[in-house]
Backbone as numpy.savetxt, mean C-alpha at the origin, in Angstrom:
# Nx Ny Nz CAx CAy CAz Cx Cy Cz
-9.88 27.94 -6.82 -8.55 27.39 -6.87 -8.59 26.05 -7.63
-7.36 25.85 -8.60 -7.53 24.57 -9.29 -7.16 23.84 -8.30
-7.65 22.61 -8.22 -7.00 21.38 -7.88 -6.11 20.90 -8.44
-4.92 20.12 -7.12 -3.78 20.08 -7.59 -3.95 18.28 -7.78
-2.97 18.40 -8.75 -3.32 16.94 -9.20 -1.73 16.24 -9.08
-1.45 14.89 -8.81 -0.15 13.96 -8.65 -0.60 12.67 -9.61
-0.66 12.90 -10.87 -0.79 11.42 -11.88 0.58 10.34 -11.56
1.23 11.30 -11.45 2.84 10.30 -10.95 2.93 9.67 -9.81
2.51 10.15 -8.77 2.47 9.94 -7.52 1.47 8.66 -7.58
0.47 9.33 -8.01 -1.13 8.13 -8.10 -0.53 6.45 -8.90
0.58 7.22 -9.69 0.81 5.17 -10.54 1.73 4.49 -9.34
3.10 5.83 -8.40 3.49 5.04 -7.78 2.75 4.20 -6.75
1.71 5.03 -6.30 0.58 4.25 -5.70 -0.10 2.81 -5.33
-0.56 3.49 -6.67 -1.54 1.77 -7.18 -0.08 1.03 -7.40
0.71 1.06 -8.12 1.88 -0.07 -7.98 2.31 -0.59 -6.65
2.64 0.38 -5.45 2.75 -0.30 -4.23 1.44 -0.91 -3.69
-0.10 -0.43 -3.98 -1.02 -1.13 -3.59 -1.14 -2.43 -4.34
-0.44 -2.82 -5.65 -0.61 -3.50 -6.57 0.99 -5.12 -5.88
1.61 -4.55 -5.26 2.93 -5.51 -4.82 2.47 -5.85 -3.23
1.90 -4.43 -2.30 1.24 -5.47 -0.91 -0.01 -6.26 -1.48
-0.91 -6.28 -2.38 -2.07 -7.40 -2.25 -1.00 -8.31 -2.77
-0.33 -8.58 -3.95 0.03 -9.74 -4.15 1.15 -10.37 -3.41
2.22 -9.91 -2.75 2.77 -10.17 -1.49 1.58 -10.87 -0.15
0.71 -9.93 -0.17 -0.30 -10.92 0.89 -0.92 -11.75 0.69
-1.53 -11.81 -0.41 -1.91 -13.23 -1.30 -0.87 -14.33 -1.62
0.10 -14.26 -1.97 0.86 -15.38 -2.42 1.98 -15.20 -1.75
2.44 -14.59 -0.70 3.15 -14.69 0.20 4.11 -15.65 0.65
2.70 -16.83 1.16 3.19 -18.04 1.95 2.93 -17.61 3.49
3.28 -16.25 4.00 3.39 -15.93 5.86 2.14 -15.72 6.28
1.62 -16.82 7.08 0.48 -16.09 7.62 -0.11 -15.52 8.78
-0.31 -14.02 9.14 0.22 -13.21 10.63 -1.72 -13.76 11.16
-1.01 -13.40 12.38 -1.85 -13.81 13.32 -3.64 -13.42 12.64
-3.53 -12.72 12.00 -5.11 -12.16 11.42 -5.71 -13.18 10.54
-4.34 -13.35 9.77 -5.01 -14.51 8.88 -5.54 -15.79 9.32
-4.35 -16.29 10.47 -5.32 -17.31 10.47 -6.37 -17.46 11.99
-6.81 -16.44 12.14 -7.82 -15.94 12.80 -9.16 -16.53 12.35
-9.25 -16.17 10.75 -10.58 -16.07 10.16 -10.14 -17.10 8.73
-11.22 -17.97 8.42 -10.86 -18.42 7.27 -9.72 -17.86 6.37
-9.58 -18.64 5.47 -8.76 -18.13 4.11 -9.25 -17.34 2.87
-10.88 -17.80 2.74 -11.74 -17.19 1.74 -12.12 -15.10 2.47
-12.27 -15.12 3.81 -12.48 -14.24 4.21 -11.14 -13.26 4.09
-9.91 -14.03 4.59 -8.91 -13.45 4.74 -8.65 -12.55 3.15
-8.88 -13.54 2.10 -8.60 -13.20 0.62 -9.45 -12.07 -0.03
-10.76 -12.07 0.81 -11.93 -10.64 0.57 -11.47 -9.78 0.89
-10.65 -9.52 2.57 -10.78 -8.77 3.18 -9.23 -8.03 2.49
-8.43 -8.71 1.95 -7.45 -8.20 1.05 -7.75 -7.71 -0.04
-8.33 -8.14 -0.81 -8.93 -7.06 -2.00 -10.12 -6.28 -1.78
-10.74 -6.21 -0.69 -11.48 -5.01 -0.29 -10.59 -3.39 -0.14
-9.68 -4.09 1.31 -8.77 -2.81 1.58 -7.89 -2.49 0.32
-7.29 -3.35 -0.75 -6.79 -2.37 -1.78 -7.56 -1.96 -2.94
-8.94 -2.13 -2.99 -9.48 -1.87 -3.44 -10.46 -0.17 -3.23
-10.39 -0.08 -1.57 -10.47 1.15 -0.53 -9.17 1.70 -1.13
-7.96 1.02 -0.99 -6.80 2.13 -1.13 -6.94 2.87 -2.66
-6.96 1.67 -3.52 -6.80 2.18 -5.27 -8.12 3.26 -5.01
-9.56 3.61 -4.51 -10.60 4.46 -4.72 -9.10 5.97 -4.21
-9.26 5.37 -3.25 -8.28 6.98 -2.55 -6.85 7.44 -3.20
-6.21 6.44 -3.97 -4.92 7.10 -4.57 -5.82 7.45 -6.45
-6.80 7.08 -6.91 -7.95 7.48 -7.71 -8.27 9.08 -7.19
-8.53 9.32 -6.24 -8.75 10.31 -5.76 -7.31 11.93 -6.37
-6.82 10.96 -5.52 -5.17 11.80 -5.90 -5.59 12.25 -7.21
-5.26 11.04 -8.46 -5.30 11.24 -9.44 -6.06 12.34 -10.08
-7.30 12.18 -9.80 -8.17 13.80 -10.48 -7.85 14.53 -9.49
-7.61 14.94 -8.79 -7.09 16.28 -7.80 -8.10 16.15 -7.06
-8.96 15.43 -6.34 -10.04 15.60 -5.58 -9.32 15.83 -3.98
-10.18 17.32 -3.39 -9.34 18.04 -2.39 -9.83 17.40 -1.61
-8.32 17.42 -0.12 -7.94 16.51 0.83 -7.88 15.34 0.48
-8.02 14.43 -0.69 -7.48 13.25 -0.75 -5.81 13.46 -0.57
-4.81 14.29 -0.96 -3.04 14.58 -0.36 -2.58 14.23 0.75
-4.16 14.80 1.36 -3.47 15.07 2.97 -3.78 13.84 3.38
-5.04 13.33 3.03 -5.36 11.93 3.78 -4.68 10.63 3.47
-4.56 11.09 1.99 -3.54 9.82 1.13 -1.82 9.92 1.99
-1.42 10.53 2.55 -0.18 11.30 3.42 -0.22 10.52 4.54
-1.16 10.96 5.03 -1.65 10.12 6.39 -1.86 8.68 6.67
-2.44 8.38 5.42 -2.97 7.11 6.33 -1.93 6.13 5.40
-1.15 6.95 4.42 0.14 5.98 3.75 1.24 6.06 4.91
1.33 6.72 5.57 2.68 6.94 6.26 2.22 5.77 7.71
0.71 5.17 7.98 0.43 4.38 8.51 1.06 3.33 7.87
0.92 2.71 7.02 0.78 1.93 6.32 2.43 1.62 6.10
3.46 2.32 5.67 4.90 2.33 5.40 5.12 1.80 6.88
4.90 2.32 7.97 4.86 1.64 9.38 4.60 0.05 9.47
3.44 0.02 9.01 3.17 -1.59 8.93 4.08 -2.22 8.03
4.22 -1.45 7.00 4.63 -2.64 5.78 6.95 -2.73 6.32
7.18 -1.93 7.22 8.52 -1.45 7.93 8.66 -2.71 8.74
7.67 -2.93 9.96 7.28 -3.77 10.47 7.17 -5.51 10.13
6.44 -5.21 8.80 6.02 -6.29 8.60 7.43 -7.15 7.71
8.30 -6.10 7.26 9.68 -6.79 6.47 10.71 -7.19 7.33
10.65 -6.50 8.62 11.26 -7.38 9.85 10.73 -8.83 10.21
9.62 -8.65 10.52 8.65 -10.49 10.53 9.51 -11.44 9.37
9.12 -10.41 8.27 9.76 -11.64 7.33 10.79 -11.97 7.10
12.09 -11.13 7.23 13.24 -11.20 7.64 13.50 -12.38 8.78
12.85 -12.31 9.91 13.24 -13.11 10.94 12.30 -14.54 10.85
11.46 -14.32 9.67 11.38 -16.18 9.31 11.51 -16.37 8.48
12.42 -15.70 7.21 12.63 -15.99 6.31 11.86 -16.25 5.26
10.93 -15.66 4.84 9.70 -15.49 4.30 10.18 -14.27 2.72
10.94 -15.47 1.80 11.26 -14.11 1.03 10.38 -13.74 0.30
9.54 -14.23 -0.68 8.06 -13.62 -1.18 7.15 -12.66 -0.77
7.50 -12.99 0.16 6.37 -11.73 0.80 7.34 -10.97 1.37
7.85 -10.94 1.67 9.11 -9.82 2.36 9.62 -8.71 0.86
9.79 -9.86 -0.29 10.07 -8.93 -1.50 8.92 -8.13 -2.32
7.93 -8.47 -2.25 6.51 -7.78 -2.48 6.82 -6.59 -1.29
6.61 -6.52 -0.35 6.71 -5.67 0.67 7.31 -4.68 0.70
8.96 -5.37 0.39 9.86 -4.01 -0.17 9.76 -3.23 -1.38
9.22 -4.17 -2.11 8.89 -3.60 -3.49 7.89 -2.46 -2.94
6.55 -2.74 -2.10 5.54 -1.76 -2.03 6.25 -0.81 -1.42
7.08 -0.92 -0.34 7.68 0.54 0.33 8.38 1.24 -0.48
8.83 0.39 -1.97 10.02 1.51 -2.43 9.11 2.40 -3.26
8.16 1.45 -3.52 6.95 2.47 -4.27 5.84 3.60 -3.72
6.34 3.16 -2.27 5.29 4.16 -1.33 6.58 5.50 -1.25
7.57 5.33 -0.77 8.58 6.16 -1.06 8.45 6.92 -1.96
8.98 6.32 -3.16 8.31 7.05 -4.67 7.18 8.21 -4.51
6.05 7.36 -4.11 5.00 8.02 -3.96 5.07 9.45 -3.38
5.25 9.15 -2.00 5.48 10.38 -1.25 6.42 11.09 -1.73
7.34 11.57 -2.59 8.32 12.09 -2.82 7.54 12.82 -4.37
6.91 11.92 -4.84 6.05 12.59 -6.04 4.86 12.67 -5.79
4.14 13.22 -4.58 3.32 13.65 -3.66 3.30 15.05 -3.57
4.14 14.95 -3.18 4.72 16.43 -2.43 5.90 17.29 -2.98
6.06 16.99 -4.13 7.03 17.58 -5.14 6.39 19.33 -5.56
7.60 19.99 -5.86 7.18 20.84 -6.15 6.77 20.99 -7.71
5.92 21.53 -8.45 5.32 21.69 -9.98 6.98 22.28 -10.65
């Protein structure tokens, strides 16, 4: 069976992975994690995980099987958080990062919709 491939899906992707790092980087809001742990750590540990995400929506891209289902999964986590996280900023007024945020959900949207499209 060929592998099914989403090149469309994969740019909306990396573009929403591309608006939450820089929303969390230059933000200004910083949630309880951040300032948990330094700032230098905090700033690794942000371009690690979208750096984990861009390998797995990469995945998408060449059709590599079960990356759909998992890219499905653990994005529809993630639309949760980032749902979540535009209320926070809403209620302190945090528009930078609140507009990165929405930007990434409208692109995770996108995503999923050119995910799961039919050929």
């Amino acid at each position: 069976m060929t592998p099914t491939r989403a090149p469309r899906a994969a740019f909306a992707w990396w573009g929403a992975t591309a608006c939450w790092l820089l929303g969390s980087l230059l933000g200004g809001r910083r949630t309880a994690v951040e300032a948990a742990v330094p700032l230098p750590v905090a700033i690794l540990a942000y371009v690690v995980c979208a750096g984990l995400w861009a390998l797995l929506v990469l995945g998408v891209y060449r059709g590599v099987k079960g990356t759909r289902v998992t890219l499905a999964i653990v994005g529809a986590l993630g639309v949760v958080d980032l749902v979540l996280q535009l209320f926070a900023d809403i209620a302190v007024g945090a528009v930078p990062h609140g507009a990165f945020f929405l930007a990434a959900l409208v692109l995770s949207a996108a995503g999923y919709v050119l995910l799961f499209r039919p050929r």
